[in-house]
C-alpha positions as CSV (number, residue, x, y, z in Angstrom):
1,X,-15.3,17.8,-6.6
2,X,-17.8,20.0,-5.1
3,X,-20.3,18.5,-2.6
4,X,-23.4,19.3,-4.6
5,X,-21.6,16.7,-7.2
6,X,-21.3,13.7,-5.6
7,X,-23.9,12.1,-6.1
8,X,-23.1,11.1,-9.9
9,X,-22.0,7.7,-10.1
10,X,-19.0,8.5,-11.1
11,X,-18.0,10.0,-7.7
12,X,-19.2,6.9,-6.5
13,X,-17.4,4.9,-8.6
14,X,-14.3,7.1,-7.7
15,X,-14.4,6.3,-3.9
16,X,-14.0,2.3,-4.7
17,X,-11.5,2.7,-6.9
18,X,-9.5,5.7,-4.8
19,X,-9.7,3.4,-1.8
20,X,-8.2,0.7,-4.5
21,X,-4.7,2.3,-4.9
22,X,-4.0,2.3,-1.0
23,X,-4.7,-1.1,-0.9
24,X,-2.5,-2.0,-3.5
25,X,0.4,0.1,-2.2
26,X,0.4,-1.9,1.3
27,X,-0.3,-4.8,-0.7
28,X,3.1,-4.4,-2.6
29,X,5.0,-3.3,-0.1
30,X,3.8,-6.6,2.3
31,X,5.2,-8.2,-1.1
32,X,8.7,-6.4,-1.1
33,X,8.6,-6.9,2.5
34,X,8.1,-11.0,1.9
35,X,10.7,-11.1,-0.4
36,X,13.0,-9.6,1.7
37,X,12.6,-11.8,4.6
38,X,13.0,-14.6,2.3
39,X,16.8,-13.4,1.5
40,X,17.6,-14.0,5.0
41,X,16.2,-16.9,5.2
42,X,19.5,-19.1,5.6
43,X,20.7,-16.6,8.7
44,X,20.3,-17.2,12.1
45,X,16.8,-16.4,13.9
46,X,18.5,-12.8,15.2
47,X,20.0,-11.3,12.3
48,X,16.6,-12.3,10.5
49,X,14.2,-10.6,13.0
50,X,16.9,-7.9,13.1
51,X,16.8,-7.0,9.3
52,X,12.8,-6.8,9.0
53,X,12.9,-4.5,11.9
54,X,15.2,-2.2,10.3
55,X,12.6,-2.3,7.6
56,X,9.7,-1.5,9.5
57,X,12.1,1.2,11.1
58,X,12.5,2.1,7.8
59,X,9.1,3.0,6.5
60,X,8.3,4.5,9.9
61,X,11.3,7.0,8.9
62,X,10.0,7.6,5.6
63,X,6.5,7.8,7.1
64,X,7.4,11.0,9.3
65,X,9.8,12.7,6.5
66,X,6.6,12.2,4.3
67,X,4.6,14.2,7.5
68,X,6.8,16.5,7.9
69,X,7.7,17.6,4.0
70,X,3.8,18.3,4.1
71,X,3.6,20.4,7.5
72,X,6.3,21.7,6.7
73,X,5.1,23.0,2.5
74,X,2.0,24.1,4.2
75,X,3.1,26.7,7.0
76,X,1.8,28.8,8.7
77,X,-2.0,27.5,8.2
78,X,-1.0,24.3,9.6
79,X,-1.0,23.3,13.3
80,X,1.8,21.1,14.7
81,X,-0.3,18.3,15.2
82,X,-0.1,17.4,11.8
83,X,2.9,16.6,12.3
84,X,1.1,12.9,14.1
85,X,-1.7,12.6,11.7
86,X,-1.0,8.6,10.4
87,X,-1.5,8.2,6.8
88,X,-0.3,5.2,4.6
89,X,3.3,5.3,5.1
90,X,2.6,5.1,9.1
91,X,0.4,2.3,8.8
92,X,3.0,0.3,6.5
93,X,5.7,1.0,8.7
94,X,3.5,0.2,12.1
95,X,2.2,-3.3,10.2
96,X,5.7,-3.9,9.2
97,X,6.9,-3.4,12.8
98,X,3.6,-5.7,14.4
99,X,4.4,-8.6,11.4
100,X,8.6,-8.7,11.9
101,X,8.5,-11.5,14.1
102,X,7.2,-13.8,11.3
103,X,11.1,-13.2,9.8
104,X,11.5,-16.3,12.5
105,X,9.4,-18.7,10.1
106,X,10.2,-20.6,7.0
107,X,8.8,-21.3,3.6
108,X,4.9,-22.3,4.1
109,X,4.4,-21.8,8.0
110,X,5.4,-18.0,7.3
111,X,2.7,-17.8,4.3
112,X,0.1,-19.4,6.6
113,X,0.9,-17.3,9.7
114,X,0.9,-13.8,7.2
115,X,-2.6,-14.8,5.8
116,X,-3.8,-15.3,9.5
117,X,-2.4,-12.3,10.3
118,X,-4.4,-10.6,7.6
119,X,-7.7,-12.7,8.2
120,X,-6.9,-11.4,12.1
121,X,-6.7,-7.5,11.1
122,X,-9.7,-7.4,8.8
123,X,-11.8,-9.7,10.8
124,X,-11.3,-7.4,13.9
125,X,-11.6,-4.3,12.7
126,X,-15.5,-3.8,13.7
127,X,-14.6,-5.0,17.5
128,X,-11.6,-2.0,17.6
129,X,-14.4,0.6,16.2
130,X,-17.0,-0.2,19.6
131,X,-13.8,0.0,21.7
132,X,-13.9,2.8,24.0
133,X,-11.1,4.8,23.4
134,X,-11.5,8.4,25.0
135,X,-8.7,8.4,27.1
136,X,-6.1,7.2,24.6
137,X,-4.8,10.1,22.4
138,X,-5.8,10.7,19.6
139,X,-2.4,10.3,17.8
140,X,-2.0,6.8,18.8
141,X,-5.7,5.7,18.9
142,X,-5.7,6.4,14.8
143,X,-3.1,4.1,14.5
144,X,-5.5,0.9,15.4
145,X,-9.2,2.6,15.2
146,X,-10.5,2.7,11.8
147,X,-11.5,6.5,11.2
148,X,-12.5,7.7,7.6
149,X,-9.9,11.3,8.2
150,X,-6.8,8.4,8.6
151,X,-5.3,5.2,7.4
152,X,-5.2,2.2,10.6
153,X,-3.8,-0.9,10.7
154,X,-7.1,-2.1,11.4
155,X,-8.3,-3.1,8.8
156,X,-5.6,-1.3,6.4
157,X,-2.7,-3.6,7.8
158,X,-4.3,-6.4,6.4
159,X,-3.5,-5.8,2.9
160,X,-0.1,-5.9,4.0
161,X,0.0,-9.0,6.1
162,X,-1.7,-10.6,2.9
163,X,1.3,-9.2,0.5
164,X,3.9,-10.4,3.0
165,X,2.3,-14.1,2.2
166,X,2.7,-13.5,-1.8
167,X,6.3,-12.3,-1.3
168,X,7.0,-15.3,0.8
169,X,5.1,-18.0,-1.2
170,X,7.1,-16.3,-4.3
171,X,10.2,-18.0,-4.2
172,X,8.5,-21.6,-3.1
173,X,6.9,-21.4,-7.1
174,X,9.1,-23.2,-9.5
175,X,7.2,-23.7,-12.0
176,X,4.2,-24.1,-13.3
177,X,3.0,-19.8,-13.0
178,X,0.6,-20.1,-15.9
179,X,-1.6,-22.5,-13.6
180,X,-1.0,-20.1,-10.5
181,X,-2.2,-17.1,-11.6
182,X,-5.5,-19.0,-13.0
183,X,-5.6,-20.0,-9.6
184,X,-4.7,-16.4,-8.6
185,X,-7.5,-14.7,-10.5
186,X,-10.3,-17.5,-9.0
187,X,-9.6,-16.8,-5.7
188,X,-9.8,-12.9,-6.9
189,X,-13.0,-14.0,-7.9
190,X,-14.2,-15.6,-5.0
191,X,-13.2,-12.7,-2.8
192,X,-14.9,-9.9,-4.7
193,X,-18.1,-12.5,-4.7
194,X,-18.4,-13.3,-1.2
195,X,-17.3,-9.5,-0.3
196,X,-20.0,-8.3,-1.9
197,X,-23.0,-11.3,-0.9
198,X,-21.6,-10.7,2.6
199,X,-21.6,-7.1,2.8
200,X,-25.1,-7.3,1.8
201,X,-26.8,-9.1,4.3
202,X,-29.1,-7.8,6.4
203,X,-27.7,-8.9,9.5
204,X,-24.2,-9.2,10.9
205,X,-21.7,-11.1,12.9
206,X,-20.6,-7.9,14.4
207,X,-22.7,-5.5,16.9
208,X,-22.2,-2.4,14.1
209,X,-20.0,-2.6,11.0
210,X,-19.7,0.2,8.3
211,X,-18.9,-1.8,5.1
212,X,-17.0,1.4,3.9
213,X,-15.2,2.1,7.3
214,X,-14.4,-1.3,8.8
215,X,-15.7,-4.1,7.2
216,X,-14.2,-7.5,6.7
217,X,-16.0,-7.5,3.1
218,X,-14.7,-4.3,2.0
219,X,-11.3,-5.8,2.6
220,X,-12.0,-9.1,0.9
221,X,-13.6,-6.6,-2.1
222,X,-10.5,-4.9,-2.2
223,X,-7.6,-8.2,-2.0
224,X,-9.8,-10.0,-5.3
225,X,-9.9,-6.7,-7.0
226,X,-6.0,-6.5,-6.1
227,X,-5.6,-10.0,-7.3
228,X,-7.5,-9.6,-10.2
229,X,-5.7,-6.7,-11.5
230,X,-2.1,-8.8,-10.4
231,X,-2.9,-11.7,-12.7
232,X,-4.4,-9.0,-15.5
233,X,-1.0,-7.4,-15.0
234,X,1.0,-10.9,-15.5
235,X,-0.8,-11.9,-18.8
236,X,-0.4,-8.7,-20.2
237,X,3.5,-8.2,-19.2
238,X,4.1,-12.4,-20.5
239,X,2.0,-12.1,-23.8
240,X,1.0,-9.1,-24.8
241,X,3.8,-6.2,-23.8
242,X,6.8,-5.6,-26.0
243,X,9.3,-2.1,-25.1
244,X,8.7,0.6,-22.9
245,X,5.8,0.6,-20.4
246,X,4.3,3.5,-18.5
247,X,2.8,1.9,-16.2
248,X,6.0,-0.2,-15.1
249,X,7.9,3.2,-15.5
250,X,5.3,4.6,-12.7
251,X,5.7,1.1,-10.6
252,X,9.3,2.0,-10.6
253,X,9.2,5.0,-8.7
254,X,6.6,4.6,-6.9
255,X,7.7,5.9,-3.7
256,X,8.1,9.3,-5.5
257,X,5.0,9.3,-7.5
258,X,3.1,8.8,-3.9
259,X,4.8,11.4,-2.1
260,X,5.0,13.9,-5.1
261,X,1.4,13.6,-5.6
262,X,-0.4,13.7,-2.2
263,X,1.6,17.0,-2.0
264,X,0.1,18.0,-5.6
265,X,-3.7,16.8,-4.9
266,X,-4.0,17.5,-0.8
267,X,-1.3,20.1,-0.4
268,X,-1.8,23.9,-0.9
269,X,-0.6,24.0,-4.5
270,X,-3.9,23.7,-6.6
271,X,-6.1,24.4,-3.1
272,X,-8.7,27.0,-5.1
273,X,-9.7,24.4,-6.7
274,X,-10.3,22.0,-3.9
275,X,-14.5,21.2,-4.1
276,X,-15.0,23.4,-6.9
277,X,-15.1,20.7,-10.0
278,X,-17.6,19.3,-11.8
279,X,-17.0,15.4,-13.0
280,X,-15.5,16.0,-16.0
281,X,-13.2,18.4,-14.7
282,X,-12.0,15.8,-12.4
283,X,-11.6,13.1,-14.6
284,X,-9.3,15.7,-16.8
285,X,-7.4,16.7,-13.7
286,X,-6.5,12.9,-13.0
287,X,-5.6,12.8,-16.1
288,X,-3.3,15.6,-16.3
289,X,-1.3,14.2,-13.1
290,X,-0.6,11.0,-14.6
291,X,0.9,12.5,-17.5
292,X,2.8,14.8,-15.3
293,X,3.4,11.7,-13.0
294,X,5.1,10.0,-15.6
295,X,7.1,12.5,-16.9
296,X,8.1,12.7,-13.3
297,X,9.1,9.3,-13.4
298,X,11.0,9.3,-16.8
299,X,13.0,12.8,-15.2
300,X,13.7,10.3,-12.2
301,X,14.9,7.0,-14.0
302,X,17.4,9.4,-16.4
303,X,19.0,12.0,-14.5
304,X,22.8,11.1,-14.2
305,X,22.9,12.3,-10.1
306,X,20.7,9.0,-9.3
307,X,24.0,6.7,-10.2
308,X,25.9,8.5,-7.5
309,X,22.7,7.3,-5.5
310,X,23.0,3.6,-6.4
311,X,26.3,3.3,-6.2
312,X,26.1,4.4,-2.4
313,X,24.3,1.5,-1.8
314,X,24.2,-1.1,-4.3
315,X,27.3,-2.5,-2.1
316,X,25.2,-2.8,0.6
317,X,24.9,-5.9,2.4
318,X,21.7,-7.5,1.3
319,X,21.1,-10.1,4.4
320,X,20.7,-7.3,6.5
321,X,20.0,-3.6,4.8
322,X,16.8,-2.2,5.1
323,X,17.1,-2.2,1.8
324,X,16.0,-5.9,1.2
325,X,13.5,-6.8,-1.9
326,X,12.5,-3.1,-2.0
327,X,10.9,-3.4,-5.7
328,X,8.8,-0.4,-5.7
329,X,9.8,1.6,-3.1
330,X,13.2,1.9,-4.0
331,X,13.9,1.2,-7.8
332,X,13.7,4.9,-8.3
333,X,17.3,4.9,-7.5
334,X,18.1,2.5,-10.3
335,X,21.2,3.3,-12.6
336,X,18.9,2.2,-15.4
337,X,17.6,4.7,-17.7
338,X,14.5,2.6,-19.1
């Protein structure tokens, strides 16, 4: 959009709601990340720490393919150290790696320990932002300093941390999911409440906080909105959808339908366009790339060469691949054609 622009409340609008879709990314993969964990839950303390650090090793690959694919598409205007800049893969894979030892927990103690966890990464995010950090480089100092040109995992790990606590309390629910969500969408509630009344006082906990940088009530704006749109999601799949889904067709593959579009929006593709667009032309440009996203997706879930995919590694030994409970980062391998 071009500067001059952003002031309409649209734009404004936008920058919650852009921020929204990260936060929901890490949230979902904390819950795939969970759910694996909870597979292994009958092995021996070793092999269970050992699978959720191939995980973690995991996204940390996919992290610097991801880097690379987009140095690399951009040559020769590009400098090298692109190559380290740490965007959301990065964080997921370097929140992942922090959070593996909670593979040595059970049941409820691993729920609480993940929700401290998040509490602990949101609630110190301000204290990392005063730290004085000169001498570290930058490369590794974006990794735990919040920074509005990078993702952290301060205070982005938290969303995370808090989806590794759903995917773990998952499997502990019987019955009874009707009442939970309720419960779910009240606590959404309350956390898009007290995000906000906090935010807005006019005094602080914290020596300097910037409530769109590194503020604990940004992230508890962010978790009710995520938990909101979860329940809203649930009702709607129980009661109210029948047959094919976009939406679950772009939840699917959404490891593709992240990396294929950064490169579309960010890359060098559609660059002479970059700050040149009024609101409207923005809104028909996001809506253009979800169609094309979906069609993307549809390609994806029926080409015949993705069975050869599966069937490389639908053998695979669940208790310890770093394959385990991957829902949405991996189901755009599925045989299915949907």
């Amino acid at each position: 959009m071009a500067p001059e622009r952003r002031d309409h409340a649209v734009y404004l609008l936008s920058q919650f709601f852009g921020g929204q879709a990260a936060a929901i990314f890490l949230f979902l993969t904390g819950i795939t990340y969970g759910l694996g964990m909870n597979k292994r839950d009958d092995l021996p303390a070793w092999p269970r720490l050992a699978g959720s650090l191939r995980r973690a090793r995991y996204l940390l690959l996919l992290a610097f393919l991801f880097r690379f694919q987009m140095w690399l598409f951009a040559l020769p205007g590009q400098p090298w150290t692109d190559l380290l800049r740490v965007d959301a893969l990065n964080v997921m894979g370097a929140t992942a790696l922090a959070l593996s030892a909670l593979a040595l927990f059970r049941g409820l103690r691993r729920v609480r320990w993940a929700v401290a966890a998040g509490i602990a990464l949101a609630a110190a995010s301000p204290l990392m932002s005063d730290l004085e950090t000169g001498g570290i480089p930058g490369p590794v100092r974006d990794y735990f300093v919040p920074s509005a040109t990078a993702f952290s995992v301060f205070p982005w790990g938290s969303y995370l941390a808090f989806g590794l606590a759903a995917g773990s309390a998952i499997p502990l629910i019987r019955t009874g999911w009707i009442h939970v969500m309720q419960g779910t969408a009240l606590c959404g509630f309350g956390l898009v409440m007290a995000g906000r009344y906090f935010g807005n006082l006019p005094f602080s906990v914290y020596p300097h906080a910037d409530f769109w940088l590194d503020s604990p009530a940004l992230v508890a704006c962010k978790l009710g909105v995520t938990l909101l749109l979860g329940t809203g999601a649930f009702f709607w799949t129980e009661y109210f959808s029948e047959g094919w889904s976009w939406v679950q067709l772009l939840g699917s593959t959404s490891l593709a339908v992240y990396w294929i579009h950064v490169e579309l929006v960010y890359g060098w593709w559609f660059s002479a366009y970059k700050e040149a667009l009024t609101v409207w032309q923005c809104v028909a440009a996001a809506a253009a790339l979800m169609v094309l996203m979906v069609a993307m997706s549809a390609a994806i879930r029926c080409t015949p060469w993705k069975k050869a995919l599966y069937s490389r590694f639908k053998n695979t030994d669940h208790n310890t691949s770093v394959h385990d409970g991957e829902a949405a980062n991996a189901a755009w391998i599925s045989p299915t054609c949907e």
